[in-house]
Backbone as numpy.savetxt, mean C-alpha at the origin, in Angstrom:
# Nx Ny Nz CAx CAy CAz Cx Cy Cz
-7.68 -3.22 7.84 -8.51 -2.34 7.03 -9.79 -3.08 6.67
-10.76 -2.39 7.00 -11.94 -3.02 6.62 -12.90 -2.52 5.11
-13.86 -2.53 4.38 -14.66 -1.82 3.48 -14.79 -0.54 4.16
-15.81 -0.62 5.26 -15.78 0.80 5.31 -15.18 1.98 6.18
-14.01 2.01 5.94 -12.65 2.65 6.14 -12.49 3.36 4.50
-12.81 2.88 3.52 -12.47 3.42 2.00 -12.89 4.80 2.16
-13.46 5.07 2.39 -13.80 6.81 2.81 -12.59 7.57 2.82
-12.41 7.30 4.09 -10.89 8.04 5.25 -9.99 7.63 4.47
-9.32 6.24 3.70 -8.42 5.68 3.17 -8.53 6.77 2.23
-9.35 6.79 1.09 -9.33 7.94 -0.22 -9.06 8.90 0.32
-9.42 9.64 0.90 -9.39 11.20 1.77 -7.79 11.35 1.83
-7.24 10.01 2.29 -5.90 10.17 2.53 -5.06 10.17 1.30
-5.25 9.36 0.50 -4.53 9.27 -0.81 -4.52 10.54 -1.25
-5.78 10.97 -1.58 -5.88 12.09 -2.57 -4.83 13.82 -1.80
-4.70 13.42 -0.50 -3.88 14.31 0.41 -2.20 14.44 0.09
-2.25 13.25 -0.75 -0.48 12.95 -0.67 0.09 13.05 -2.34
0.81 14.38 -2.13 1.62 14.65 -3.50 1.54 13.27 -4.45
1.57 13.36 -5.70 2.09 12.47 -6.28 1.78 11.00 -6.11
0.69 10.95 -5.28 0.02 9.57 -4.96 -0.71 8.87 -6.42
-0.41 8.10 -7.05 -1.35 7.16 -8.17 -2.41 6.53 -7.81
-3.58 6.97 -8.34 -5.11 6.63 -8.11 -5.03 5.75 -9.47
-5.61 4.45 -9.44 -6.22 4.07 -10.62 -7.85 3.86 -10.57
-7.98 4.07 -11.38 -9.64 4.49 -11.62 -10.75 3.34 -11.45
-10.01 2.04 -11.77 -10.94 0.79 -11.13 -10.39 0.27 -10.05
-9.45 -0.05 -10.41 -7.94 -0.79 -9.06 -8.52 0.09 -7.61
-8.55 1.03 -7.97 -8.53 2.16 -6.44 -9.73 2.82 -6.08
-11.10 2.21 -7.15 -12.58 2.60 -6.24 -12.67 2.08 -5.59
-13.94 2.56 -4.81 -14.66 1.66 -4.00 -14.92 0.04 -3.99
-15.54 -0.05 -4.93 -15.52 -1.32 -5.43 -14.10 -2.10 -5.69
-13.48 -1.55 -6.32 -12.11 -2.34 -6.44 -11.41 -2.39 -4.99
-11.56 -1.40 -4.34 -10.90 -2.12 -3.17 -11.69 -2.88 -2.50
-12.76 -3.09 -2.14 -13.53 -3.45 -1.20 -13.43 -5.12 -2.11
-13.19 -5.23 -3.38 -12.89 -6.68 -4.40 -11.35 -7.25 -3.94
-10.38 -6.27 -2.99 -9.31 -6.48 -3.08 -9.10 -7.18 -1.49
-10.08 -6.53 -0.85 -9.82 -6.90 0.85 -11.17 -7.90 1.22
-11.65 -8.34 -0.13 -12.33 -9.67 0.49 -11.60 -10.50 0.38
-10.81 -10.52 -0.64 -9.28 -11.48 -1.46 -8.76 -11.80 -0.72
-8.06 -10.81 0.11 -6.89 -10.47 1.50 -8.25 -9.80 2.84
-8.70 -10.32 3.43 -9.37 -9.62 4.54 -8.55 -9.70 5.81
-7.46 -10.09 6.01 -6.82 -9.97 7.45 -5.42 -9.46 7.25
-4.78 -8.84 6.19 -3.43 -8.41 5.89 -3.64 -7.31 5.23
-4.27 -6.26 5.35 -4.07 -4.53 5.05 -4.70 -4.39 6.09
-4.08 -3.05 6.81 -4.12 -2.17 7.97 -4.50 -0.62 7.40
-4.63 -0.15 8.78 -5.07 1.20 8.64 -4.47 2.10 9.86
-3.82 3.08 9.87 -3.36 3.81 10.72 -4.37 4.64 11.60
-4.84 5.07 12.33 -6.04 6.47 12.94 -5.48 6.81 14.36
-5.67 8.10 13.82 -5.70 9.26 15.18 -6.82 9.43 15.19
-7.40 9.36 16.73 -8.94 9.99 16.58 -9.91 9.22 15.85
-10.74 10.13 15.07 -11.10 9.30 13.56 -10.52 9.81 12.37
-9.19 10.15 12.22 -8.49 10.00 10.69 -7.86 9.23 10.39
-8.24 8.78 9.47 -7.34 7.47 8.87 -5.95 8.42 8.58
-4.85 8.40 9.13 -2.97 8.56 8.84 -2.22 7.85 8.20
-2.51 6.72 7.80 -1.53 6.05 6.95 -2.58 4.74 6.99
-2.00 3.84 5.98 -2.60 2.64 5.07 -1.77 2.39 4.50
-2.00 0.48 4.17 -1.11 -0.24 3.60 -2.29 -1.42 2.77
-2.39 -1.64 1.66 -2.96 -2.41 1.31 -2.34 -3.66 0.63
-2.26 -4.69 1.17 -1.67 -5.85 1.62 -2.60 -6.81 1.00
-1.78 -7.52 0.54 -2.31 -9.40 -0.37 -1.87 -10.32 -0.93
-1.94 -11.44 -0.96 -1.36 -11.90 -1.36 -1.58 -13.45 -2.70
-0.67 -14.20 -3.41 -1.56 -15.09 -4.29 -1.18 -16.35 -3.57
-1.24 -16.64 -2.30 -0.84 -17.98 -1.63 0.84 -18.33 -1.33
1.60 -17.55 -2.27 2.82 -17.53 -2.42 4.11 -16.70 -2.09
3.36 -15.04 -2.60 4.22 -14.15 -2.00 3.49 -12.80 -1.99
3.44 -12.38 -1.22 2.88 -10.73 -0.50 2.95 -9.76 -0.93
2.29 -9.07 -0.95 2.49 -7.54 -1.93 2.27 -6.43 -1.26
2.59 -5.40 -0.62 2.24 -3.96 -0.36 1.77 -3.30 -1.83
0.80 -2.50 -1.25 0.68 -1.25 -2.41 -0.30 -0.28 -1.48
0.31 0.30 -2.52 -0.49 1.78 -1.60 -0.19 2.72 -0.14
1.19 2.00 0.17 1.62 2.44 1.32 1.87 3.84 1.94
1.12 4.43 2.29 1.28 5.90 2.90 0.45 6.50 4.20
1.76 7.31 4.74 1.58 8.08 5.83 1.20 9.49 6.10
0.15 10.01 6.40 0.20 11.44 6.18 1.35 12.39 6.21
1.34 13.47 5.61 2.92 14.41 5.71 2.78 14.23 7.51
2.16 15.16 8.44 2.44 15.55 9.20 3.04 14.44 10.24
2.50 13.01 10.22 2.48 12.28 10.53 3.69 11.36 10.63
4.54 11.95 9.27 5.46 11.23 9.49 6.94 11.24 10.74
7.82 10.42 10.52 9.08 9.81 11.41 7.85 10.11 12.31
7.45 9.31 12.31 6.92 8.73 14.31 6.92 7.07 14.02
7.37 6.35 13.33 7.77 5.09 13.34 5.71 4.47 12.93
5.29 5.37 12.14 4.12 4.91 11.86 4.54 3.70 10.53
4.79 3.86 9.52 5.00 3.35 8.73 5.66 1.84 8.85
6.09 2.26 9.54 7.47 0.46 10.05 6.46 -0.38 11.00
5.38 0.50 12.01 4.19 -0.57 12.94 3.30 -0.83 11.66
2.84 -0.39 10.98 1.94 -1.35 9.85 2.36 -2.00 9.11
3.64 -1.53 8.69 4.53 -2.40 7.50 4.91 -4.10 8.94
5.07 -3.71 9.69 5.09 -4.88 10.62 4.13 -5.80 10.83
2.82 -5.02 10.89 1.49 -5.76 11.35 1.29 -6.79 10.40
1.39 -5.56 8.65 1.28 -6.89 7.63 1.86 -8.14 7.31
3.44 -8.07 7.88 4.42 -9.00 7.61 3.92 -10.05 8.29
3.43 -9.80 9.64 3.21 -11.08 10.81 1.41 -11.00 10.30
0.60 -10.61 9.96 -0.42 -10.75 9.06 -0.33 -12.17 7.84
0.88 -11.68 7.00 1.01 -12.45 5.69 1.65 -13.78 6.30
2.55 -13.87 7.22 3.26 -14.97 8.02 2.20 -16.08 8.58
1.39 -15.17 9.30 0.28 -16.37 9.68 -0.50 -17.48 8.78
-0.70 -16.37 7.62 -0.97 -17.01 6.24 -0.20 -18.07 5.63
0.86 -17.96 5.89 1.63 -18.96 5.67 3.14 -18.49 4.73
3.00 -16.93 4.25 3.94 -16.64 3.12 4.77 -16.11 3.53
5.83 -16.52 3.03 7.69 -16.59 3.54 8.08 -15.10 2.93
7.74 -14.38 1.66 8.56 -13.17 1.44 7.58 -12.33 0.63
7.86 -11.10 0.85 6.67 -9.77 0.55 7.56 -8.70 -0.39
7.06 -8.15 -1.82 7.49 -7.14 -2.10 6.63 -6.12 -2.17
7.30 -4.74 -2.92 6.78 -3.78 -3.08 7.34 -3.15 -3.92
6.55 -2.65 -5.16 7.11 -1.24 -6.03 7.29 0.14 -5.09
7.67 0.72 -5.44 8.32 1.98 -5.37 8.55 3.17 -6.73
8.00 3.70 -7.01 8.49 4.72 -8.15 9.64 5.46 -7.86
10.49 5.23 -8.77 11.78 5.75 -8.39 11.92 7.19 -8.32
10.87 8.23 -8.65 10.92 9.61 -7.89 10.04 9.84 -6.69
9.66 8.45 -6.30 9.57 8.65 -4.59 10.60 8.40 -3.56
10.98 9.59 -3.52 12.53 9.68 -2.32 12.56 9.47 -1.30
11.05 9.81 -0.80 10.77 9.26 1.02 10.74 7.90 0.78
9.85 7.38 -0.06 9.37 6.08 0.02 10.83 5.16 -0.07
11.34 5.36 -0.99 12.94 4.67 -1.19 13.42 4.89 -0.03
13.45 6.22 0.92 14.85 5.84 1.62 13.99 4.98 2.51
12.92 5.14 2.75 11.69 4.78 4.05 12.35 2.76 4.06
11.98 2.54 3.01 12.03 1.17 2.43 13.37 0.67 3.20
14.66 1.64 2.51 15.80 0.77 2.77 16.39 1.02 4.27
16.12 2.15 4.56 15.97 2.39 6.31 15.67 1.13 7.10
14.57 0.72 6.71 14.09 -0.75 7.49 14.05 -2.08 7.00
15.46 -1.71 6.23 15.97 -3.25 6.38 15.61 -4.07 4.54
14.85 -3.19 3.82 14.30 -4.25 2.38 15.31 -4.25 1.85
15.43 -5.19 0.69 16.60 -5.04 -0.31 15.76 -4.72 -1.37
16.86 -3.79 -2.08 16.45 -2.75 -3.30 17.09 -4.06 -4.40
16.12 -3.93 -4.96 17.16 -5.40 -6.59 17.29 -4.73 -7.48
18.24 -5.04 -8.09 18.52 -4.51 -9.50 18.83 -5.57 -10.41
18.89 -6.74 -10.29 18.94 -7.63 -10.65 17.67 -8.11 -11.59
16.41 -7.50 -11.66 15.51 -7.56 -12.76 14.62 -6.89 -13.14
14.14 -7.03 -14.16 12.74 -6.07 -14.56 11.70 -6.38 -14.18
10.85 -5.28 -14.34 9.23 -5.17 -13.92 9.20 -5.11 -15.16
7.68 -5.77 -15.39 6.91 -5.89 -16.52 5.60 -5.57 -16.16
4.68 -5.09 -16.75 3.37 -5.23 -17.11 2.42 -5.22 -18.13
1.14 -5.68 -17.88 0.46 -5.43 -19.44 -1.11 -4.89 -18.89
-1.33 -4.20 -19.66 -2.95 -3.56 -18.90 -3.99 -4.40 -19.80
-4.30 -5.42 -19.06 -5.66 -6.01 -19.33 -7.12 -4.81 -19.32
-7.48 -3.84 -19.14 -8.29 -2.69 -19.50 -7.87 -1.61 -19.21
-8.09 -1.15 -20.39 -7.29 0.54 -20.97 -8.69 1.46 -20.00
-9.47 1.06 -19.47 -10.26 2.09 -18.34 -9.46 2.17 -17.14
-9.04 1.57 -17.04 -8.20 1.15 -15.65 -6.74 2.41 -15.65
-6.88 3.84 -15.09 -5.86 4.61 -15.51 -5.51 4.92 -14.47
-4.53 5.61 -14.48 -4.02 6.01 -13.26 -3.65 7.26 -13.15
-4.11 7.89 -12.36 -3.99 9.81 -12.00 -3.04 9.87 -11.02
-2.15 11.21 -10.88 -1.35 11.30 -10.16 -1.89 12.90 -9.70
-1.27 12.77 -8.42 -2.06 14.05 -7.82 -1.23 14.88 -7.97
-1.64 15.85 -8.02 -0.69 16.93 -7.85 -0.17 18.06 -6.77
């Protein structure tokens, strides 16, 4: 995924039920702040010229993160999701980092089964935490 791909990338988000936009995290600017960070580990899916799916991938030297992972509806079971979720893994590997997670909102049902289909382990073994360092920073869910 490069900067200017953010176009087609948004186009796509805003396409997908229930997708979380955050309002700095997920502009322009914030991504284009996120893939200078990580510039060789987020991908981009395209037919043609539509961007179909995206994975935005990074990491802190240590361990790997997906976010943002999605495939267009129509698009999906064609094994799109598992070739980028792949690209990034051997992406983050070259880098040097041994293990990658990912949130999931637990009323995403594709995304859960998608996940454990190919192999992740689901933990229950601890909590997520967070704290919002700026209350501008929100997050919309589509509808």
């Amino acid at each position: 995924m490069k900067p200017e791909d953010y176009p087609k990338v948004y186009t796509l988000w805003m396409s997908i039920q229930g997708f979380g936009i955050r309002s700095l995290d997920d502009s322009k600017q914030g991504v284009e702040k996120f893939l200078k960070r990580n510039p060789t580990t987020s991908v981009v899916a395209v037919d043609k010229d539509t961007v179909i799916g995206a994975i935005l991938c990074g990491h802190d030297g240590r361990r790997g993160c997906f976010y943002h992972v999605c495939v267009a509806k129509e698009y999906r079971k064609h094994g799109i999701g598992k070739q980028m979720a792949s690209f990034a893994i051997e992406a983050l590997k070259k880098e040097g980092i041994n293990k990658v997670s990912l949130i999931a909102f637990k009323n995403n049902e594709i995304g859960n089964r998608f996940w454990k289909s190919v192999g992740w382990t689901f933990r229950d073994d601890l909590n997520y935490y967070d704290f919002t360092l700026n209350e501008e920073n929100i997050t919309k869910f589509n509808q």
